[in-house]
C-alpha positions in Angstrom: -9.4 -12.8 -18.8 -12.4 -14.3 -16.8 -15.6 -12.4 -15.6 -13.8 -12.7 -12.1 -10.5 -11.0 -12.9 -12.1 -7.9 -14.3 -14.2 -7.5 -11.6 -11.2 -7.7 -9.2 -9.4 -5.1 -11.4 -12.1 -3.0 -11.7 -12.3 -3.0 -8.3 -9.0 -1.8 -7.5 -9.7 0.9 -10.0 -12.5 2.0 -8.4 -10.2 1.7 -5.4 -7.3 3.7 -5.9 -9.1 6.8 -7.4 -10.9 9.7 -5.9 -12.5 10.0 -2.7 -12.6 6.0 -2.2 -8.4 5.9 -2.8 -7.9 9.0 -0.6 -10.2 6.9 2.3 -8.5 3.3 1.6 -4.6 4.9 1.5 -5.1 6.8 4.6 -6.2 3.7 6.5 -3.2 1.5 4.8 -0.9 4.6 6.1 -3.0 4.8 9.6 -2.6 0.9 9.6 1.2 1.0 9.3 2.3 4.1 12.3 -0.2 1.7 13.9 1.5 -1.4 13.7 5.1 0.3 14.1 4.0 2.1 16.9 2.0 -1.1 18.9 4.6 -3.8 17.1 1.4 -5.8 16.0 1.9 -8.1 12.9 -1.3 -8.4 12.0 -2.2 -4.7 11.7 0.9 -4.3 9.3 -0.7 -7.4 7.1 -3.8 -5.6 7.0 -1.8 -2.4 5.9 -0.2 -4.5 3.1 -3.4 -5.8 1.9 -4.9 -2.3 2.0 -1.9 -0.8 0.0 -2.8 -3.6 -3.2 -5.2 -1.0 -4.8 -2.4 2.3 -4.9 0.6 0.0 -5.6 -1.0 -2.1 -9.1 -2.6 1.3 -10.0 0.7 3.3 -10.1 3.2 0.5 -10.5 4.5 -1.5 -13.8 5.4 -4.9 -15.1 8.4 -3.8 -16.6 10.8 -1.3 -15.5 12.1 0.8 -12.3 8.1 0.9 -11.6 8.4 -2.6 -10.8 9.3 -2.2 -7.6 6.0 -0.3 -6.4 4.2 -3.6 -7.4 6.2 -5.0 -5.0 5.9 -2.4 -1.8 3.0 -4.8 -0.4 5.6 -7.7 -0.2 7.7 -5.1 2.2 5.1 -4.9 4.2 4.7 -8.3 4.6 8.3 -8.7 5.2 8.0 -5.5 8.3 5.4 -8.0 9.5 7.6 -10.9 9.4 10.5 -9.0 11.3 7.5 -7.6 13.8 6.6 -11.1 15.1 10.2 -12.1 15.2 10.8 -8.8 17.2 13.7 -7.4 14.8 12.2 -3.9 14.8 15.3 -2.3 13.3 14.1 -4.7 10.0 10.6 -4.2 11.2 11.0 -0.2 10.5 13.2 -0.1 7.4 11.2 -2.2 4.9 8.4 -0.1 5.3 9.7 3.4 5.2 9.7 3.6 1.3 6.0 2.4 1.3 4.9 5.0 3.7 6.6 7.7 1.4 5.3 6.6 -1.6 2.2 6.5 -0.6 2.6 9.9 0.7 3.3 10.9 -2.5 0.2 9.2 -4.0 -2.0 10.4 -1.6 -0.8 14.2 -2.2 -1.1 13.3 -6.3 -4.5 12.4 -5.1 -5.5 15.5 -4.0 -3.5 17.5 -6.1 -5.3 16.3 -9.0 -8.4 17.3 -7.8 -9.0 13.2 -6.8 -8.8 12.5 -10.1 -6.1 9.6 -9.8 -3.1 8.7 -11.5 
């Protein structure tokens, strides 16, 4: 790997621990009820790209864990169905995001803000 790529990966360590993953999960969950509640596309793409650091930090290559590698993609689909104004779409895809991050954000704390 490059110079480039581990500063990006550092950087969504840095990201998704501590008091800097408590701040940047709480904004991607803020962002979400947001864009739900005011059906606005772009605020649920900014949620998605705010949920990167949480979602590579907890989730796998490989496995069931897969799938929370993939929670930013159903975020961008909630944003698809937003704009085409399918809110029944638009508030299912992101409903298992908003729980897990629930749960990270509680592990967060829990842990004393230690991470995952």
């Amino acid at each position: 790997r490059g110079e480039k790529m581990d500063l990006i990966l550092n950087t969504i360590g840095y990201l998704s621990r501590g008091v800097p993953g408590v701040f940047v999960t709480g904004i991607c969950v803020l962002m979400m009820i947001l864009a739900l509640i005011r059906k606005e596309p772009s605020l649920m793409m900014f949620a998605a790209f705010m949920a990167i650091p949480a979602t590579y930090v907890f989730g796998s290559w490989e496995g069931i864990l897969l799938v929370v590698r993939l929670f930013p993609l159903f975020l961008l689909a909630s944003a698809f169905f937003i704009s085409k104004d399918e809110m029944v779409f638009g508030w299912i895809f992101p409903m298992p995001v908003l729980f897990f991050l629930g749960y990270y954000l509680l592990n967060l704390v829990a842990t004393n803000f230690a991470g995952v």
